[in-house]
C-alpha positions as CSV (number, residue, x, y, z in Angstrom):
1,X,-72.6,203.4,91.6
2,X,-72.9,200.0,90.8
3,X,-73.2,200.4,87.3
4,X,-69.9,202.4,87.4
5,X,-68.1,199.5,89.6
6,X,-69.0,196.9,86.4
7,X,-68.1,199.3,83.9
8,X,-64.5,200.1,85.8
9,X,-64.1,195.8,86.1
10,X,-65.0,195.0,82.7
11,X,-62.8,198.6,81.0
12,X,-60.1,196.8,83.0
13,X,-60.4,193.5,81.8
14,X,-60.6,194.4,78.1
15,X,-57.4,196.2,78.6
16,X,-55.8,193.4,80.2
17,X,-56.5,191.5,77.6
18,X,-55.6,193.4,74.9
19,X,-52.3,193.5,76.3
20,X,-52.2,190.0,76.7
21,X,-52.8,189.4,73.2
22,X,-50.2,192.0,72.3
23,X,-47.2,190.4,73.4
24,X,-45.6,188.3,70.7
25,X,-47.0,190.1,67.9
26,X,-43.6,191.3,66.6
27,X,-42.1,188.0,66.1
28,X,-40.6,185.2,68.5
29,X,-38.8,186.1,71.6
30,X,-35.0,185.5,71.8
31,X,-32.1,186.3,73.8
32,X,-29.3,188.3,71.8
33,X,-26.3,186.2,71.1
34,X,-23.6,186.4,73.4
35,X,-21.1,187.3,70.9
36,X,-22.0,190.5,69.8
37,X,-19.6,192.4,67.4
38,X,-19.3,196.3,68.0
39,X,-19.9,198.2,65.2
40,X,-18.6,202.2,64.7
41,X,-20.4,204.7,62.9
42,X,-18.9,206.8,60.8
């Protein structure tokens, strides 16, 4: 049982991290302009 309790922490800590690293990867944050121009399609 112990064995399951360290491989449960450290499954959960890899994933936390991964996640961690994630963020950002798509370029820098930004908040949208508060001008925004509607645009119709079609």
């Amino acid at each position: 049982m112990q064995t399951l309790n360290k491989m449960a922490r450290l499954a959960a800590v890899v994933f936390l991290l991964s996640i961690i690293s994630a963020c950002g990867q798509k370029g820098d944050l930004y908040l949208p302009d508060s001008s925004v121009s509607q645009v119709s399609a079609g």
